[in-house]
C-alpha positions as CSV (number, residue, x, y, z in Angstrom):
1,X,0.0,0.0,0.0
2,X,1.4,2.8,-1.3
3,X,0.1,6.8,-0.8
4,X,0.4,9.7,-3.1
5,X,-0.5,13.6,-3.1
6,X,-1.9,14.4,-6.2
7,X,-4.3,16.8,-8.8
8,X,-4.4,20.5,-7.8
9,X,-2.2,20.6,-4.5
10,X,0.4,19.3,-6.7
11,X,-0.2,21.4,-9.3
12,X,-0.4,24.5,-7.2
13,X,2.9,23.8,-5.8
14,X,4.8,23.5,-8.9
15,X,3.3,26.5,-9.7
16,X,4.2,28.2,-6.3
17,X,0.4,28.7,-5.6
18,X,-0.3,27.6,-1.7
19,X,-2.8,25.1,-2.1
20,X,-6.7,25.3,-0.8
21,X,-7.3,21.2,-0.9
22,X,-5.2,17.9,-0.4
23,X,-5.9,14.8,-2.6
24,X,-4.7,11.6,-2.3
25,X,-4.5,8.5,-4.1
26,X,-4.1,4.8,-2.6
27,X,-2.3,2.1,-4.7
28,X,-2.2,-1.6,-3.7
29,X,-5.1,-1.3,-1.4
30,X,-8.8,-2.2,-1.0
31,X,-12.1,-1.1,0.7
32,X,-11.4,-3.7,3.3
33,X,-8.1,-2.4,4.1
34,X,-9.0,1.4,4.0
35,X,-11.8,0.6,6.3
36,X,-9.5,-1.6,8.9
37,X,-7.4,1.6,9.3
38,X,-9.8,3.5,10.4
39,X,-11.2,5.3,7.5
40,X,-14.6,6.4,6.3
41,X,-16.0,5.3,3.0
42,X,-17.8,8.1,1.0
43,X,-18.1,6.5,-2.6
44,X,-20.8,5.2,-3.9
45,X,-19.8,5.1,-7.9
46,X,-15.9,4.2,-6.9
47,X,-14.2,3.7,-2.8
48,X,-13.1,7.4,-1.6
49,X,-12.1,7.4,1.9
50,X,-12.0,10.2,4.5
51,X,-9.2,10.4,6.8
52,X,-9.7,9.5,10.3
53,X,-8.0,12.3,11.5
54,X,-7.9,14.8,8.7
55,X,-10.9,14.1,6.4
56,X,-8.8,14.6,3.2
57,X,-10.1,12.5,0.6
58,X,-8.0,9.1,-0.2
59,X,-9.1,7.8,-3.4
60,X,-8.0,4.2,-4.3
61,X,-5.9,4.3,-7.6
62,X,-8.8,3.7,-10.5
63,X,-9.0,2.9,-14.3
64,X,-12.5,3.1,-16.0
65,X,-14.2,3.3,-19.1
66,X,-17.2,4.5,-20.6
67,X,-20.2,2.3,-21.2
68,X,-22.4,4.8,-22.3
69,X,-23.4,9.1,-23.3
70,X,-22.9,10.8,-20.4
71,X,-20.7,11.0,-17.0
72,X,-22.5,8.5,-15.2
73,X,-22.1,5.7,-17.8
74,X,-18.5,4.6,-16.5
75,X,-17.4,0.9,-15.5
76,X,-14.6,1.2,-12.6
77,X,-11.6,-1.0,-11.8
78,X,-10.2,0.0,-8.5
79,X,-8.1,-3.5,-8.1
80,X,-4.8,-3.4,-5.8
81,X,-3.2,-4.1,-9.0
82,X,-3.9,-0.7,-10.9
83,X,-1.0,1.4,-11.2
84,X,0.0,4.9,-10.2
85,X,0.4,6.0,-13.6
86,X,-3.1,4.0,-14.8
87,X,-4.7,6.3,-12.4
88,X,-2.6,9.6,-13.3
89,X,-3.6,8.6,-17.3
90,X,-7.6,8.3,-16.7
91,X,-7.2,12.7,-15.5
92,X,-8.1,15.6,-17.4
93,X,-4.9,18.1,-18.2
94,X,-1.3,16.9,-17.7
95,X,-0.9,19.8,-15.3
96,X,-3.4,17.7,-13.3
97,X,-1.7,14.5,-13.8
98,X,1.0,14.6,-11.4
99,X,1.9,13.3,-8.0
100,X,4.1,13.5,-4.8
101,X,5.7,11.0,-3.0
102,X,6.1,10.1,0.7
103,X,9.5,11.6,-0.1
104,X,8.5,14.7,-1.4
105,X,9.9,13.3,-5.3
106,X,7.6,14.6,-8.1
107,X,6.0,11.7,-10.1
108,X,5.3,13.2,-13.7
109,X,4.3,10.7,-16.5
110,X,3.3,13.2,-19.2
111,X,5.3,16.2,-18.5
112,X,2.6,18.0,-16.5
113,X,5.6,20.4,-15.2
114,X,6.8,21.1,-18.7
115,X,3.5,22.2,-19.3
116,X,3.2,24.7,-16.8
117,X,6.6,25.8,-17.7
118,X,5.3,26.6,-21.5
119,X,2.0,27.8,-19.8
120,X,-0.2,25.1,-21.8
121,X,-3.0,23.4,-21.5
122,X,-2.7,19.7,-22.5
123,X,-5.0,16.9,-22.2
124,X,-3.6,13.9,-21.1
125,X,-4.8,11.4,-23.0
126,X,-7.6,10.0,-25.4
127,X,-9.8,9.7,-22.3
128,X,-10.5,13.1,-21.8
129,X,-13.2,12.7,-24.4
130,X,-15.4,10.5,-21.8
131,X,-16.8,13.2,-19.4
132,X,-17.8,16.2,-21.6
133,X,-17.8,18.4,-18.6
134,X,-14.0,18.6,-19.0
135,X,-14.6,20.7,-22.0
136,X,-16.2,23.4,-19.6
137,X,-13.6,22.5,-16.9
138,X,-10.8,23.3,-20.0
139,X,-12.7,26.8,-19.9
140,X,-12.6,27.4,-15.9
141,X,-8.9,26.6,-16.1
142,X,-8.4,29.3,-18.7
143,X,-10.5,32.0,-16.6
144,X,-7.5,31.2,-13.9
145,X,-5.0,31.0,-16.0
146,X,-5.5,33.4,-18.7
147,X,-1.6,33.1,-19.9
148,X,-1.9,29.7,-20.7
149,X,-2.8,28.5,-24.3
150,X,-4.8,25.5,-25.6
151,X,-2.7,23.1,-27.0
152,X,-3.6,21.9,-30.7
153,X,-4.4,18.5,-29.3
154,X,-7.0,20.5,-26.6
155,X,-8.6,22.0,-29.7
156,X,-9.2,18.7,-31.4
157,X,-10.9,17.6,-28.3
158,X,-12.8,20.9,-27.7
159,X,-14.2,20.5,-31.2
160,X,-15.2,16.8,-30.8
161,X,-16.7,17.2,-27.6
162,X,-18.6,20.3,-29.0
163,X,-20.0,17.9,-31.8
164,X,-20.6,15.3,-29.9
165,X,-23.6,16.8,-27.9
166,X,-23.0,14.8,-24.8
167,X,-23.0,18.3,-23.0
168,X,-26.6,17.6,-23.1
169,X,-26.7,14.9,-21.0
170,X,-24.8,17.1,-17.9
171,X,-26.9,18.2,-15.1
172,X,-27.6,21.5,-14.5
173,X,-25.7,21.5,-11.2
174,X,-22.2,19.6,-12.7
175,X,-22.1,22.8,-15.2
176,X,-23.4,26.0,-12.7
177,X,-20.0,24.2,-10.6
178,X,-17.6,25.2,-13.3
179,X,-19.7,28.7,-14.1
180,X,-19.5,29.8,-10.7
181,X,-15.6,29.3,-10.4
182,X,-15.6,30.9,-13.2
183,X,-17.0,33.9,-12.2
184,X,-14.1,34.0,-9.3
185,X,-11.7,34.5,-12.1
186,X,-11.8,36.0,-15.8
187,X,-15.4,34.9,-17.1
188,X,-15.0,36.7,-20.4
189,X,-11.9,34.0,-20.6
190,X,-14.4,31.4,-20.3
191,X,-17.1,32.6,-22.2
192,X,-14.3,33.2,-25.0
193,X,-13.5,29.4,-24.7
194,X,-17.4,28.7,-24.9
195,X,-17.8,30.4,-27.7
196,X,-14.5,29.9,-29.8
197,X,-15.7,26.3,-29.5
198,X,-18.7,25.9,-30.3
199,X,-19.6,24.7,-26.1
200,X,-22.9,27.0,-26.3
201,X,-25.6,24.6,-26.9
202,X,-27.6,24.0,-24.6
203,X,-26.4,25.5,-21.5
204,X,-25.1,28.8,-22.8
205,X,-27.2,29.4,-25.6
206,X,-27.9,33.5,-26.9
207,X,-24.4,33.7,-25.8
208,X,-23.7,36.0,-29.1
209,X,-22.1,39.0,-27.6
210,X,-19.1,38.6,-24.7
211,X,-19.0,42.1,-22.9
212,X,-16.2,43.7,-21.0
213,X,-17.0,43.1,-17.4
214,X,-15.7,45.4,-15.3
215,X,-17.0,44.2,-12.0
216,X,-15.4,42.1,-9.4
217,X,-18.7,40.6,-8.1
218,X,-19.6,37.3,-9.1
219,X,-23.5,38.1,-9.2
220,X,-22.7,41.1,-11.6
221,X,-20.5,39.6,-14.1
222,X,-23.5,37.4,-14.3
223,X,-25.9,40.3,-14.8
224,X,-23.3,42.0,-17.3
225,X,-23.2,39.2,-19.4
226,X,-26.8,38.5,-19.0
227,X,-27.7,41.9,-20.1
228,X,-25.3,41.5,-22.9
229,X,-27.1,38.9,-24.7
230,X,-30.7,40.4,-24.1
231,X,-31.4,38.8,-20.8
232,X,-31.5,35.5,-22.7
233,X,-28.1,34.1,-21.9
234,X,-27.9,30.6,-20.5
235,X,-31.6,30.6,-19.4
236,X,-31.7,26.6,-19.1
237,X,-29.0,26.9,-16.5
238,X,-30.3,26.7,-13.2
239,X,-28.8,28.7,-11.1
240,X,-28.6,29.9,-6.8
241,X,-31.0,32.3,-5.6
242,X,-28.6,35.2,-5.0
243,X,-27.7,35.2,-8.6
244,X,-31.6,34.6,-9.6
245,X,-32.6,37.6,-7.4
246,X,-29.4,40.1,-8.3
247,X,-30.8,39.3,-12.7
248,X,-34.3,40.2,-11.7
249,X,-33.1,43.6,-9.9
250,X,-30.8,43.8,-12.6
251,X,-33.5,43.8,-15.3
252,X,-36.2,46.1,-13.8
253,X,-33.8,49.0,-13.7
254,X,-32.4,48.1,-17.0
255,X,-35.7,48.6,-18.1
256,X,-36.2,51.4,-16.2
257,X,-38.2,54.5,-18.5
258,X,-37.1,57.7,-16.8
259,X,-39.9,59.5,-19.5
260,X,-42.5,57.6,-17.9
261,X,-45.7,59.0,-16.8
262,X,-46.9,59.3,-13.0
263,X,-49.2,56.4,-13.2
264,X,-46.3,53.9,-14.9
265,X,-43.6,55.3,-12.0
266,X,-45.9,54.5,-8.9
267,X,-46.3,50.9,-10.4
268,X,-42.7,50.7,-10.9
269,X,-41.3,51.8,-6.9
270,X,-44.5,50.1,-5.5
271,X,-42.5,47.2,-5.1
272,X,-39.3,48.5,-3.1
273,X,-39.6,48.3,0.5
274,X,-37.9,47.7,3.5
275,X,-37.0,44.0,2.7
276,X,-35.3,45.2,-0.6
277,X,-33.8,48.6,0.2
278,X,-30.9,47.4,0.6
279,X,-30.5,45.3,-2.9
280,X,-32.0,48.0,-4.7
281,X,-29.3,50.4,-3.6
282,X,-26.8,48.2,-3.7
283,X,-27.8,47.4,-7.4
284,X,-28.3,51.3,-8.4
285,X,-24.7,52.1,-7.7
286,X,-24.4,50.6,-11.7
287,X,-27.0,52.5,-13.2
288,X,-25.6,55.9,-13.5
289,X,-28.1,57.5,-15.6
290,X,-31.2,56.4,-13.1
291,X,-29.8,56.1,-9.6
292,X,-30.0,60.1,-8.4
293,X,-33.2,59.6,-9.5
294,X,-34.5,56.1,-8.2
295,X,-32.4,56.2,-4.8
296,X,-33.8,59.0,-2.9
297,X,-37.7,57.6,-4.2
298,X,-36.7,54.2,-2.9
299,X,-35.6,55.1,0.0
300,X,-37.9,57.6,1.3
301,X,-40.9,55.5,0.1
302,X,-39.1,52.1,1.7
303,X,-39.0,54.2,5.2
304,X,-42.8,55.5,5.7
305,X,-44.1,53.8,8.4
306,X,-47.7,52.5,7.0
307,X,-48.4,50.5,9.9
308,X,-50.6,52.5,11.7
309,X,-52.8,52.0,8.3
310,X,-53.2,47.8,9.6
311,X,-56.9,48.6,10.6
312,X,-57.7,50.2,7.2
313,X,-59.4,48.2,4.5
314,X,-56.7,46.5,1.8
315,X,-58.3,49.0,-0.8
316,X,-57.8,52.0,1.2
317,X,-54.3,51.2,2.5
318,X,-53.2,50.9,-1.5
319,X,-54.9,54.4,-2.1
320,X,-53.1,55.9,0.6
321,X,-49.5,54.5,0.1
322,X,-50.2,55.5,-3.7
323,X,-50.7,58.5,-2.9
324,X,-47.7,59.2,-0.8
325,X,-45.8,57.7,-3.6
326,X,-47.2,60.4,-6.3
327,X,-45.6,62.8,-3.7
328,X,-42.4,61.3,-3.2
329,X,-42.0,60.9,-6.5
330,X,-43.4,64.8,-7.8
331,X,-40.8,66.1,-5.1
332,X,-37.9,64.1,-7.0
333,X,-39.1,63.9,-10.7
334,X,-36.6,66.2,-12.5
């Protein structure tokens, strides 16, 4: 029974990145083994193990192949007999296809270093094919590392993967995964690889225009690029709440009509109050052209106190508050 450190805290260190994660893989070893030394199986599909004292994730050493369309359509062989390098060849990118020794010696089968050296993106073998969502994961890697460049045997696979259409058969939540690292990093480096590629349909369809993001925020790249692509973008794509809540925000004051009449601007701030103040604000700070307007309506509106209206009738507590709302809004309309 041998153990090795590898993927992305090896990676990271030959990059002189501190790693976030440990991996580990197991060779010569069972499930019976891992579980007589104490550790916790959490596989269901293949044996991963969680240390007893750390709760790293020990993985025993694993060939497979695909059976079917899809991810989930793999046979595994996780036999004491698989090799290191068996294990290292079934990965994704080379620069993810090292490992690290008990004694610290670098383990690299298909020049994974030499690759990070020429800053390029490589896959390891014919297997990368078998799990489309390496294609999007090929795009997440080049959001973080923007220097690198695809190798010409990563554009062959790109393309075949992209006419393929097994990115159909991902779930929703496998892709949002890679988006949302994405949006950590460079998006319009990922939407570039999206598009350059062909890797639109179906989760990023409408994706026609990539815009220049200039926020840091997560949630705002996503409305930028949304709003790029006429609120259509990636629509199939379910995605959080936060991000959900931000686009809808994002939308009503993008379709905002300063020229509107009285009637159409007490419908419109009707439906900021208290609970959303602070969103709404928040959101205003990138609409330049509205916000001196909207902000001091919102916020004067969102801090009358209607509760001494709770005995009124429904009909005659909407007069009212319209009515202090044709004010607010007459004392603000330029």
């Amino acid at each position: 029974m041998k153990i090795y450190k590898v993927g992305g805290a090896v990676r990271d260190k030959q990059m002189g990145i501190e790693p976030k994660d440990t991996d580990w893989v197991v060779v010569g070893s069972s499930p019976e083994e891992m579980i007589k030394k104490g550790f916790k199986q959490v596989g269901k599909g293949f044996p991963v193990f969680l240390h007893p004292n750390t709760n790293e994730e020990y993985a025993l050493a694993r060939k497979d192949r695909k059976t079917g369309v899809g991810h989930k359509n793999f046979k595994f062989n996780f036999s004491p007999k698989v090799t290191l390098e068996e294990d290292l060849e079934r990965r994704d990118l080379t620069i993810n296809s090292m490992a690290i020794d008990e004694n610290d010696n670098l383990i690299d089968p298909f020049n994974g270093a030499g690759d990070i050296k020429n800053k390029c993106l490589r896959p390891v073998s014919d297997a990368f094919f078998e799990d489309p969502l390496r294609a999007l994961r090929v795009a997440r890697f080049k959001s973080q590392l923007p220097e690198f460049y695809l190798h010409k045997t990563m554009e062959q696979a790109l393309n075949k993967i992209s006419s393929s259409n097994e990115l159909s058969f991902l779930s929703s939540e496998r892709v949002w995964g890679e988006v949302s690292k994405s949006l950590e990093y460079d998006f319009q480096e990922f939407l570039q690889i999206i598009q350059t590629y062909n890797l639109d349909k179906p989760w990023f369809n409408e994706l026609s225009r990539i815009p220049h993001i200039d926020s840091e925020i997560c949630e705002i790249k996503w409305c930028e690029v949304s709003q790029a692509n006429k609120f259509e973008f990636a629509k199939r794509l379910k995605v959080p709440k936060n991000y959900s809540k931000q686009l809808s925000l994002w939308k009503k004051f993008y379709d905002y009509n300063e020229n509107g009449d009285i009637n159409y601007k007490v419908k419109f701030f009707s439906d900021f109050t208290k609970n959303n103040l602070s969103e709404a604000i928040f959101t205003l700070q990138f609409f330049k052209n509205i916000n001196l307007e909207c902000i001091p309506i919102i916020k004067e509106y969102a801090n009358l106190n209607f509760g001494v209206l709770s005995s009124h009738k429904k009909e005659e507590i909407m007069s009212i508050k319209e009515k202090e709302l044709k004010k607010i809004i007459n004392k603000y309309d330029k």
